[in-house]
C-alpha angles and dihedrals in degrees: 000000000000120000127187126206134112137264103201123051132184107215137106091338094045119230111002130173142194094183093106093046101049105046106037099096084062109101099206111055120169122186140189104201113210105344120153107270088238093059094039092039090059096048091047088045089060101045079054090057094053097051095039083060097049083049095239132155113271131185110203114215109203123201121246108230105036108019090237113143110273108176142355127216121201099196087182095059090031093233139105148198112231123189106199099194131227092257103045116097097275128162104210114115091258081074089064100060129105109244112159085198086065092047085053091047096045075048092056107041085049098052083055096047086060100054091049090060084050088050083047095050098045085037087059090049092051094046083057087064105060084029091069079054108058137115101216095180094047099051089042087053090047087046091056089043096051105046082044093066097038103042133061125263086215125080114230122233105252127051115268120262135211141220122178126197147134109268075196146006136199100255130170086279087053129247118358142187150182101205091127091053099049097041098041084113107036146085106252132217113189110202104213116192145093140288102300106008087126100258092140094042087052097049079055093056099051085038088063110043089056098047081052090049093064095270142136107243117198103207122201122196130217099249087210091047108020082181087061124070119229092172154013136195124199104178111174079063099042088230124135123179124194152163105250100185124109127318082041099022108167129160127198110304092165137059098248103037113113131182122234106204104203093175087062085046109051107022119105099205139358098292088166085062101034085058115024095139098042088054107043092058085050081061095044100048085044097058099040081057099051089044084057094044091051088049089062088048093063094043089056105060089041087076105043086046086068096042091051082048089061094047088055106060086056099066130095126229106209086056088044093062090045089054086049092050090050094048086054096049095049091047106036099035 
């Protein structure tokens, strides 16, 4: 099996990460701290290689800002590759160094992650709307009645366990996802509705009953809200839930996909229509904030794209390919 998705996000909380978390049951993990993502990119690219061609189980990490390979984990030999990149908090002495390229892009990252607090603020004035809206009963009893039909009645045998991760991340090409990926075999389930019609707080509810059940829930944040779900993925089941409204905006593609609207289910009355105005210059604000947020995105890893350029032409190669040959060896033994 190989799955692709991230583990670190800029967006409303600035940088957050589940890399730690994720990978610190592994017993073998190797880490290049701070290398230019050309140079990283290409060495895990290579261990991937190597796997793919072993047929093992791979989990690809992509990088945040510009969507590169960032690190590689081999579940069946409990290891991993992990890229920390040069402008990730590190505590090796190349941290230390001047380098004007890293300020601008601390400048620049900042001033997004600004703008994404501005998109977080107008975004939880536009949920209260629909929240004033919503038909609680309603959603709880559709809730019940949905885990009821999807899980199983019978415990399983051993304690459920829990992964979190980004299915998708606001990078320089905007935002991207790996729903497809994720989802390829599984029986999929696309929550349709608006800004706080309780699609995240609805995801929680499934998540926990069947981690309660006994069963392994991949959870996916939200990379704008890490507080918020977008996704879950319950495998040993072959279920996937997700929130299939813009930036990620999919529609049944498969036989047995089906939508859940949430909005048509728990709204008491046409809030699209009562406030049409009101809530077309929350969108509005919204997505002027997130474009801006994006720009400085961009910006950003301009500028650490130079830096890592510099970096570059100081390395040697022949130490480069010893350092290869030792990766290979640690992982592949």
């Amino acid at each position: 099996m190989e799955l692709h998705y991230f583990l670190t996000t800029n967006g409303s909380q600035g940088h957050y990460s589940f890399l730690k978390k994720e990978t610190e049951s592994l017993r073998n993990n190797v880490r290049l701290d701070g290398y230019p993502r050309s140079v990283a990119s290409a060495l895990i690219r290579e261990c991937y290689a190597i796997a793919k061609q072993s047929k093992m189980s791979m989990h690809v990490i992509h990088n945040c800002l510009d969507n590169s390979t960032e690190a590689i984990l081999f579940p069946d030999l409990s290891a991993s590759l992990i890229n920390v990149p040069v402008y990730e908090q590190r505590f090796d002495v190349a941290s230390l160094f001047h380098n004007e390229q890293l300020k601008k892009y601390e400048h620049h990252i900042n001033n997004a992650f600004r703008h994404f607090s501005d998109g977080k603020v107008i975004h939880d004035e536009w949920e209260k709307i629909y929240i004033s809206s919503l038909d609680f009963q309603k959603l709880n009893a559709f809730g019940e009645s949905f885990a009821s039909d999807v899980l199983p009645q019978q415990k399983s045998k051993h304690p459920g366990t829990l992964t979190d991760r980004f299915f998708g991340s606001a990078t320089i090409n905007g935002s991207l996802d790996y729903i497809e990926c994720l989802t390829e075999n599984t029986k999929r389930y696309l929550i349709k509705g608006r800004p706080g019609t309780g699609k995240s707080t609805f995801m929680k509810s499934i998540a926990q009953k069947a981690f309660d059940l006994g069963y392994h829930i991949e959870r996916y944040h939200c990379s704008f809200d890490p507080n918020s779900l977008d996704m879950i993925v319950i495998r040993e089941l072959s279920i996937s839930i997700f929130d299939a409204t813009a930036p990620h905006e999919y529609f049944p593609t498969k036989s047995d996909d089906e939508i859940l609207d949430l909005y048509a289910l728990s709204t008491v009355r046409d809030v699209d229509s009562d406030y049409k105005n009101e809530l077309s210059e929350y969108a509005s604000k919204y997505k002027q904030s997130i474009g801006n947020a994006i720009k400085s995105i961009i910006a950003a890893n301009d500028a650490c794209t130079i830096a890592e350029d510099d970096y570059r032409r100081q390395i040697d190669d022949n130490r480069l390919m010893d350092v290869r040959k030792m990766i290979i060896e640690k992982i592949f033994p």
